[in-house]
Structure formats: structure tokens, C-alpha cells
N, C-alpha and C positions, 0 to 999 in steps of 0.2 A: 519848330522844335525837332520833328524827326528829321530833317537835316542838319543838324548836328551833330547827330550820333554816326555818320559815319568819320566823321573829322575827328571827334572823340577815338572812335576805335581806329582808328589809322595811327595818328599822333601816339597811341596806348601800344603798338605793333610796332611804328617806329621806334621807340624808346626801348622796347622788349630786345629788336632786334640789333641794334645798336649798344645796350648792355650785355647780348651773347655774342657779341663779336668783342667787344675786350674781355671776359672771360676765356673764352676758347684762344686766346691773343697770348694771355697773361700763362695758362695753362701751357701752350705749346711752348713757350719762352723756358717756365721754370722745369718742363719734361729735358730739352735740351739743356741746362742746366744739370741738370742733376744726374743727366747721362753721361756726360761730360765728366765730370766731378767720378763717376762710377768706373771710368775709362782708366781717368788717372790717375786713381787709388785706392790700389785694389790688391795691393800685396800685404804678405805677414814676412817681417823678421822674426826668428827665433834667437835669442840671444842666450848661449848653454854656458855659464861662469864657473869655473873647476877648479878647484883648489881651495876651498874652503876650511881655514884649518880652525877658524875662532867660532864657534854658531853664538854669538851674539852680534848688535846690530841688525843693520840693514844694507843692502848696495845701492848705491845710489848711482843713475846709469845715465849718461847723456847721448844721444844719437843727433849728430853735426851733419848737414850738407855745405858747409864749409869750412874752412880755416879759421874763419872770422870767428864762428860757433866752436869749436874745438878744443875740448877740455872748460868747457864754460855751461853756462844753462841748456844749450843746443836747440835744436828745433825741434825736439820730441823729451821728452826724461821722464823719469823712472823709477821709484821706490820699491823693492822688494828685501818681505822678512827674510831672513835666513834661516833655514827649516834643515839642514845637513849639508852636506861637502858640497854640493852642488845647488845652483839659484837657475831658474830658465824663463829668462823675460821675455816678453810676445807685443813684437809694436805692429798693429794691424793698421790696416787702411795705407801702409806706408807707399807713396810715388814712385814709379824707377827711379834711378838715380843713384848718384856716388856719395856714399856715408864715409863716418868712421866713428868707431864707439869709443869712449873714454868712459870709468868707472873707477869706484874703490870701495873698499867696506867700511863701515861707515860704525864702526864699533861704540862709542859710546854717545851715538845716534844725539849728535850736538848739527848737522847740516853740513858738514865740511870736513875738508880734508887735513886732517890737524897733521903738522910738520915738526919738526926740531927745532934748534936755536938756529942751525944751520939752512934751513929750508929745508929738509931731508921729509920724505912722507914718513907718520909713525905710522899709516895703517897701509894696509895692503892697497892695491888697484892694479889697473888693466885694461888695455888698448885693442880693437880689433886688428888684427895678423900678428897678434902677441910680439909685436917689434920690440928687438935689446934696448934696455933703459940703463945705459950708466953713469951717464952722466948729464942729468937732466932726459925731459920727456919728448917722447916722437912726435915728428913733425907728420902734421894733418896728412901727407902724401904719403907718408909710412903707413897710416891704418887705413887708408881709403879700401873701401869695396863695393862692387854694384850690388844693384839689388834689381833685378828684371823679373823678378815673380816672387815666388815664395822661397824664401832664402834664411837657412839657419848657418850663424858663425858660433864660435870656439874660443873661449876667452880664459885664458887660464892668470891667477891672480898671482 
């Protein structure tokens, strides 16, 4: 009998030490992970919307890293009330990277951009680098801007 008990506490050490090697394994894996992730984003946009002439609704804000995304759901968006002539939305955690914002006010807060018979917008909106819209809307290359740190745009409606 008491040779067994060292076979017991080996085998019991084995398993101990073979369960702290995939902990300290799994640990160092999700540390880089999460450093990673902390590397690459790590920015705040500021989004300052000016011109607010209605203080009813809401704006409704899309943030695109492509064309494909652009003036569509995007890859970030956005609800905010309207509290006075100015709305200033804050997208954190955002990656470098080339955006472009599309927006409009969203006045009798139905989700969308309600138009004419014509397709004409009835409510206001607004692109980042405030590009001329006369005849139909700017192309994704028109509002693109980087973002490499912390970066506030200017959006006037």
C-alpha cells in the first residue's frame, strides 16, 4: 500500500501540471488577443452636425469604410436626439482608416429618409467634406476621410 502513494501523488502533479500549462497557454493567447484588438482600435471620431434648423426628430448617422457601405446601414450608425442647432456624435473604439459619413434628420422619426414623387429628399442630410449635391448624391470618394487618431469632422445639414 505505501507504494502507491507515490504513483498516486505523481500522476495528481502530472495532471496539476499539465492543466497549468493550458491555462497559462489559453491566458497568453487571449492577452495577445486583446492587445491586438487594443492596438487597432483605439480612436474616437467626433461627428459636430450644424445647421439644425427643425429641433424635432432625430439624425440618423452612417459611418462607411466603403462604397459598398455608403449612404446604407455602414459599418458603425448612429441615433441621436436633437436638443438645438447642433447634434455631436462620438464613434469610439473606431480602426485607422478611410470613412465617409452619410446622414439626415430624420423628422418624423419613421427610420428613413422620406423623398417626393420625384425622389427628391424632404428632410435635410449631410455627407462628410460637405460635397455640392445637385443633382443626385456624392460619390463615396467625395466624403472619404482618414481617421489616424482622434479625429473630429464638420457636417453642416
Amino acid at each position: 500500500f505505501e507504494q502507491n502513494k507515490p504513483i498516486i501523488f505523481a500522476s495528481t502533479i502530472h495532471k496539476f501540471v499539465h492543466h497549468m500549462k493550458k491555462l497559462i497557454f489559453t491566458f497568453i493567447i487571449l492577452s495577445g488577443l486583446l492587445y491586438s484588438f487594443h492596438l487597432t482600435a483605439q480612436n474616437k471620431l467626433t461627428v459636430n452636425i450644424k445647421g439644425i434648423k427643425k429641433q424635432k426628430g432625430h439624425i440618423l448617422i452612417s459611418l462607411a469604410d466603403s462604397s459598398a457601405d455608403f449612404m446604407k446601414q455602414g459599418k458603425y450608425g448612429r441615433k441621436a436626439k436633437i436638443k438645438g442647432n447642433t447634434v455631436k456624435v462620438e464613434f469610439t473604439d473606431i480602426p485607422k482608416g478611410k470613412y465617409a459619413v452619410s446622414l439626415f434628420q430624420d423628422e418624423n422619426d419613421n427610420n428613413k429618409l422620406d423623398k417626393s414623387i420625384l425622389g427628391m429628399p424632404k428632410e435635410k442630410y449631410g455627407f462628410s467634406n460637405n460635397p455640392k449635391t445637385t443633382f443626385g448624391p456624392p460619390k463615396y470618394e467625395e466624403c472619404v476621410f482618414s481617421v489616424e487618431g482622434d479625429t473630429s469632422i464638420e457636417i453642416n445639414l
